[in-house]
C-alpha positions in Angstrom: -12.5 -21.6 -15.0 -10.4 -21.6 -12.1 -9.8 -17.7 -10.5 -6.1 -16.6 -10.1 -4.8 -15.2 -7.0 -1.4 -13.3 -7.3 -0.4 -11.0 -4.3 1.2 -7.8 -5.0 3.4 -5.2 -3.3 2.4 -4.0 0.1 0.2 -1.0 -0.2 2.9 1.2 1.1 4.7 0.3 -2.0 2.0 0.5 -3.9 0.4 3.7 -3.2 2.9 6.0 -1.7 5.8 6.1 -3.8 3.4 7.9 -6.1 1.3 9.5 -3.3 2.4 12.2 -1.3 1.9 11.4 2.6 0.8 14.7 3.5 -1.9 15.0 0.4 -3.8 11.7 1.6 -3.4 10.3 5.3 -3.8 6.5 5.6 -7.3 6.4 6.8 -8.4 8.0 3.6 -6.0 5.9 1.5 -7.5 2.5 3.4 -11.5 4.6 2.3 -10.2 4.7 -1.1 -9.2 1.2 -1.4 -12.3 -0.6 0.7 -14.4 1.6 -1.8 -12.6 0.7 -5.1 -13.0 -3.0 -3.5 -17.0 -3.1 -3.3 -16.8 -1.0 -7.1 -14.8 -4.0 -8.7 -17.7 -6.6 -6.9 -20.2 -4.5 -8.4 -18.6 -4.8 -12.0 -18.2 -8.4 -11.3 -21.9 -8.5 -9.9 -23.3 -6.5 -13.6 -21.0 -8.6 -16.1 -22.0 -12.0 -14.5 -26.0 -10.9 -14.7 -25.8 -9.6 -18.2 -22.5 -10.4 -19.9 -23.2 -8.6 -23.5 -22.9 -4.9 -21.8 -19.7 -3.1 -21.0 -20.4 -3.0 -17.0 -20.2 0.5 -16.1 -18.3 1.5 -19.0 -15.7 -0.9 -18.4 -14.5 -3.2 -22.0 -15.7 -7.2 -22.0 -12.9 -8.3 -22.0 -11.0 -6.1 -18.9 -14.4 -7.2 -17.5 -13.8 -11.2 -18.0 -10.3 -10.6 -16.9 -11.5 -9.2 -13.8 -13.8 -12.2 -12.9 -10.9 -14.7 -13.2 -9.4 -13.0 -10.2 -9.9 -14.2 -6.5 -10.8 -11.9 -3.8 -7.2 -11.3 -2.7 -6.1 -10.5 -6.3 -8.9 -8.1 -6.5 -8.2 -6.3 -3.3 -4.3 -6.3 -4.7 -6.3 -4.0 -7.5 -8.0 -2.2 -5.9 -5.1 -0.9 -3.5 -4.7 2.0 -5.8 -4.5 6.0 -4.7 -6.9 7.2 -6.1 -10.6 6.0 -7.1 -10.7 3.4 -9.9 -14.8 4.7 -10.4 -16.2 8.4 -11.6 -19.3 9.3 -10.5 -19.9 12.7 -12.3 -17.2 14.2 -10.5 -16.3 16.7 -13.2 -19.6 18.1 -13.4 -21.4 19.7 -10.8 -25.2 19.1 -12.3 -26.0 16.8 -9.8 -24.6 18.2 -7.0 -26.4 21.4 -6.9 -29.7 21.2 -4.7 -31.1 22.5 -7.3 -31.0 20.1 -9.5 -34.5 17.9 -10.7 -34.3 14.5 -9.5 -33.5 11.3 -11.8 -34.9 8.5 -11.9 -32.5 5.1 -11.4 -34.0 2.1 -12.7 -31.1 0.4 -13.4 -29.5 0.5 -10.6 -29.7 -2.2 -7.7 -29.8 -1.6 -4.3 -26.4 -2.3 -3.7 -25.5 -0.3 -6.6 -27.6 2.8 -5.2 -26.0 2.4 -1.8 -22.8 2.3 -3.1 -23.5 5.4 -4.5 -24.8 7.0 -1.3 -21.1 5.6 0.0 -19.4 7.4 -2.3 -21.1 10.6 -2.1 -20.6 10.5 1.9 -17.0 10.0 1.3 -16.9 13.1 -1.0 -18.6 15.3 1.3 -16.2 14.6 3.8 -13.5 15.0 1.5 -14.6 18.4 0.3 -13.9 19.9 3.8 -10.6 19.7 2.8 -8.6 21.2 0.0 -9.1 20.7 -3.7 -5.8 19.0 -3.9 -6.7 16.3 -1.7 -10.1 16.1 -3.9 -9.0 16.0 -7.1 -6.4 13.6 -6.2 -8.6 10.9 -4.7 -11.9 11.5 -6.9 -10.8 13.4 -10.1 -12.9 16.8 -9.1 -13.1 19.5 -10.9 -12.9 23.2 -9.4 -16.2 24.2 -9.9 -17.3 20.8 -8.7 -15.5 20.9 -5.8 -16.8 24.1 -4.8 -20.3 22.8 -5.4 -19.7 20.2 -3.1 -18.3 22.9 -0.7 -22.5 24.8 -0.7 -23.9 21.2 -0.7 -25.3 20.4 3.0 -24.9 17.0 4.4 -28.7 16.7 4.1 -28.6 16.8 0.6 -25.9 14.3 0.4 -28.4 11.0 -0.1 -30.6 12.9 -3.3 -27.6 14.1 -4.6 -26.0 10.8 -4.8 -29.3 9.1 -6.9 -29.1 12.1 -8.5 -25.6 11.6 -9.8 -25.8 6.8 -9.5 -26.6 6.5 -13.0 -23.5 7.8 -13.8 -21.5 5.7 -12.1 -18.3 4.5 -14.2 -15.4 2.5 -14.3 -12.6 5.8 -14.6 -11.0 5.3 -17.6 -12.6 2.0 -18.3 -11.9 2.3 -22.2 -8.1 2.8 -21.3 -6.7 -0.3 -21.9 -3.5 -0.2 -21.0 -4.0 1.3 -17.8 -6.8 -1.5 -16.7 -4.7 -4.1 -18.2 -1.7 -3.2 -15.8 -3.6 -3.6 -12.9 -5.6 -6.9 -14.1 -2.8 -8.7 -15.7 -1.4 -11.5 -14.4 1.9 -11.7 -15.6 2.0 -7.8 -13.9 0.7 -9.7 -10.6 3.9 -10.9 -10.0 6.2 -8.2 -10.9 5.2 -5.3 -7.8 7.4 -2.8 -9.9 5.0 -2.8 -12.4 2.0 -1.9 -9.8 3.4 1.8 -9.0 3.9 2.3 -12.7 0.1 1.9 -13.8 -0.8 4.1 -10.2 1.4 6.6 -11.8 -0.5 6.2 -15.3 -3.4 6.9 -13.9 -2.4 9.8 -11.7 -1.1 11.1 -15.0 -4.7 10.6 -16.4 -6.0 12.3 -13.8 -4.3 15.8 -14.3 -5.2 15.6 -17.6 -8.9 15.2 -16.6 -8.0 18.0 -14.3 -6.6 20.3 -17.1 -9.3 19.4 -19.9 -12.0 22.5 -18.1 -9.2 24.9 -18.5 -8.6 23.8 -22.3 -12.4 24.0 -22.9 -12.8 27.8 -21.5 -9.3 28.5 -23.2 -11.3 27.4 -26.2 -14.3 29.4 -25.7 -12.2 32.9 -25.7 -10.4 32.1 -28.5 
């Protein structure tokens, strides 16, 4: 089937009408996308070798959708503000030096050094303030301040640690995939900011949810 290629918005209309300047500067914005970028070739990559599984958590049928696309409609997607991937970011197991290593089978070398990516990226991040963390990757508090005790040493075993949890965020929300795959939304850039801001939505949510659970627990 023939792939479709529909351009969207520039990415300063895409990212920063929903993205304060000041919390992420354009070199991280430009990590961000180049990163969600190889993550959508790796879905493309798993679905294409074994079609019946949900690649990295992410529905068939967003999945198929996502293969019809070219590779300037999938860098249109993947010019969003935040990380369209989780990699155990709300849960600072893997990211103590403490923690027993884990084995990754499934996981291809690409996959694993995407990973080691990611986790590079994070450490970085995590010299700066939990806002700007929690905004680009979803981290939690107490994750974040793990990161803050992890040394750059510990970055690559952390990172296997934490591959095989590599996910598509959000990759049973429908609605928000579908308005960034669509291709009727391809052509309307309005629509773009209006999924970023869906997600960023989801995202302090997933931000809130450790406060609900020890809210919960005293209760």
């Amino acid at each position: 089937m023939e792939k479709t290629n529909h351009l969207m918005a520039p990415a300063s209309l895409a990212s920063h009408h929903v993205v304060p300047a000041a919390l992420l500067d354009d070199g991280t914005l430009q990590s961000i996308y180049e990163m969600n970028e190889a993550f959508l070739a790796l879905v493309v990559h798993r679905y294409q070798q074994s079609p019946e599984d949900p690649p990295f958590g992410l529905r068939a049928s967003l999945a198929t959708q996502l293969g019809l696309l070219d590779g300037v409609a999938i860098r249109a997607v993947a010019t969003c503000p935040y990380t369209l991937f989780d990699m155990a970011f709300d849960d600072i197991s893997p990211w103590r030096q403490t923690a027993p290593a884990s084995l990754t089978p499934l996981l291809s070398e690409s996959e694993r050094g995407f990973a080691r990516m990611v986790a590079f990226f994070a450490w970085h991040l995590t010299r700066r303030d939990l806002m700007t963390a929690a905004l680009a990757l979803g981290m939690t508090p107490a994750t974040h301040r793990a990161w803050r005790g992890l040394p750059l040493s510990a970055v690559d075993s952390s990172a296997d640690r934490a591959a095989p949890r590599l996910m598509a965020r959000w990759g049973y929300h429908h609605t928000f995939w579908h308005g960034l795959l669509a291709p009727s939304l391809r052509a309307h850039a309005s629509s773009v900011p209006d999924t970023h801001l869906l997600g960023l939505q989801l995202l302090a949510a997933d931000g809130l949810r450790p406060f609900k659970k020890q809210k919960e627990l005293r209760v």
